[in-house]
N, C-alpha and C positions, 0 to 999 in steps of 0.2 A: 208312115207305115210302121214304126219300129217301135210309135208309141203306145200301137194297139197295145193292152192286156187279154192275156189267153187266159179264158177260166182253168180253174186249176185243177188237178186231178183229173182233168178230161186228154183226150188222144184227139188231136187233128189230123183227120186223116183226106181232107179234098179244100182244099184255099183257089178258089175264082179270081182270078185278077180281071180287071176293064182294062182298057187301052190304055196305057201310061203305067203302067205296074200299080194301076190302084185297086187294092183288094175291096172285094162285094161282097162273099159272104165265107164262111169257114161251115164245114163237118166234121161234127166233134163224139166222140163216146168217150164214156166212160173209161178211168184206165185198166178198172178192174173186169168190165164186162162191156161186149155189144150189143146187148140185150136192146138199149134202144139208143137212136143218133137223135141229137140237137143240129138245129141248123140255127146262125148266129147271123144276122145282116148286121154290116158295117154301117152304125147311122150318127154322123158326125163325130166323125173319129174314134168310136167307142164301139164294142160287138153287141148287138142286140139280141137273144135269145128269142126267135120268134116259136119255137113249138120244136117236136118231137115225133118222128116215127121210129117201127122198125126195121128200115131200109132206108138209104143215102137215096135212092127214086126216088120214092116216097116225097122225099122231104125236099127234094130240086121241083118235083111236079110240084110242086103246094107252096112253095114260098120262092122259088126262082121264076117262075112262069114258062114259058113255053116258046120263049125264043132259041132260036136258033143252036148256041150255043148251050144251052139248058137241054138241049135233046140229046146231041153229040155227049155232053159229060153222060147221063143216063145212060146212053148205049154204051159207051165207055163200059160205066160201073156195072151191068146188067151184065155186060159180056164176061165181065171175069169174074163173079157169082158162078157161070155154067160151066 
């Protein structure tokens, strides 16, 4: 876990762990703006940049899937947006 590399000048702001403390995927912006999130999956020990919204939703609906734990984070995030 501690060998990941965090892209730079970005803000992590939501880290998934699986059972065992092994991280899935990270939400990341920019340090200087929000304007939009990257979501990063973890693929063989390295972070993968798979794409970009303007919302932390967004980006769990579209590259997390729709399980279970993937809804909870969203309500999570959704609710303290309002």
């Amino acid at each position: 876990m501690n060998d990941i590399q965090y892209p730079k000048n970005e803000t992590v702001w939501l880290s998934h762990y699986l059972p065992g403390r092994q991280l899935a995927y990270i939400i990341t912006s920019r340090k200087d703006t929000r304007e939009w999130y990257y979501f990063y999956n973890v693929i063989d020990g390295k972070l993968r940049k798979m794409g970009k919204a303007r919302t932390p939703p967004e980006l769990i609906e579209k590259f997390a899937g729709d399980t279970n734990d993937a809804r909870k984070t969203r309500n999570k995030i959704s609710q303290k947006r309002t």
